[in-house]
C-alpha positions as CSV (number, residue, x, y, z in Angstrom):
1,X,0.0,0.0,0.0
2,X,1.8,3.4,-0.9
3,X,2.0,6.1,1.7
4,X,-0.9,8.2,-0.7
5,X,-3.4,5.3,-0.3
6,X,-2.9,5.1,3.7
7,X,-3.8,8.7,3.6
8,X,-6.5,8.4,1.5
9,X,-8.0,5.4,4.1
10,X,-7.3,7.4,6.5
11,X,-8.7,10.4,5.6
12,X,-12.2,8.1,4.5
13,X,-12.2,6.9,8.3
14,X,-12.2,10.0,9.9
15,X,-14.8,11.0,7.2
16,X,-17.1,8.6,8.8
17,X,-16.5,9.1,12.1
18,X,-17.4,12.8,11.6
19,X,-14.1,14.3,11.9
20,X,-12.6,16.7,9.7
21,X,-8.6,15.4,10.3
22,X,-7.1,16.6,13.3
23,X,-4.4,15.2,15.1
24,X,-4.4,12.1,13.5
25,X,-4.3,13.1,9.9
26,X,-1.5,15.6,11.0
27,X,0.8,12.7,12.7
28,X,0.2,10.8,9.2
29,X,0.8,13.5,7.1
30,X,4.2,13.9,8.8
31,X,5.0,10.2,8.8
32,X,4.3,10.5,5.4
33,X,6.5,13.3,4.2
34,X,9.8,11.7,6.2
35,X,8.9,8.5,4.4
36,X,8.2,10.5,0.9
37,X,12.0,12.0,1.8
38,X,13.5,9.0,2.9
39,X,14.4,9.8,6.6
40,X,11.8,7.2,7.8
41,X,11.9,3.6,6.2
42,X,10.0,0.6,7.6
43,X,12.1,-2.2,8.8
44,X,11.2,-5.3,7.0
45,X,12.5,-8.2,8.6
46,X,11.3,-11.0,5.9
47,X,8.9,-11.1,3.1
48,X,6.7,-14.2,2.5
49,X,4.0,-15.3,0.0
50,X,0.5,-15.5,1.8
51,X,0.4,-19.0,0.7
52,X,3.0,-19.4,3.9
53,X,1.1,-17.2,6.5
54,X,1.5,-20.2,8.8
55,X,5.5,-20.3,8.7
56,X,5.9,-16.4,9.1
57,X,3.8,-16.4,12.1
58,X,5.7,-19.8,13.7
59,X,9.2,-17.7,12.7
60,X,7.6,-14.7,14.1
61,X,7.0,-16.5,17.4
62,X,10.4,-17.9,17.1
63,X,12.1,-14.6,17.3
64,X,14.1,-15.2,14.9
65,X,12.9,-12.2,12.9
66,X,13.8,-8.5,13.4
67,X,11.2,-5.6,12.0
68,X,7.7,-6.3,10.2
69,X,7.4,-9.5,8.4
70,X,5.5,-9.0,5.3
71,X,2.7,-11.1,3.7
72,X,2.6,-10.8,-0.4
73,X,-0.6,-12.0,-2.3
């Protein structure tokens, strides 16, 4: 998900709620623009295809992984 679509959901959420933004969309606006200039990157600690979703979560638990551990479609 690219950082424009997160703002987008996020924005749609608040939307709902009843809230026009406020401290919310602000935080993810700035998370946004250090990751847009590359000061903030996500630690990804290992990528796996969603057909293994049961491995990833037993190395997970393991902790033998450091950062996120992604699941791809």
């Amino acid at each position: 998900m690219s950082v424009m679509m997160l703002r987008q959901k996020v924005k749609g959420r608040e939307r709902r709620r009843g809230r026009g933004g406020g401290a919310r969309h602000v935080q993810l606006t700035e998370l946004a623009r250090l990751v847009d200039e590359g000061h903030l990157r996500p630690q990804v600690g290992a990528v796996y295809p969603l057909t293994e979703a049961a491995r990833a979560c037993g190395a997970k638990a393991a902790g033998g992984s450091t950062g996120r551990d992604v699941l791809q479609p």
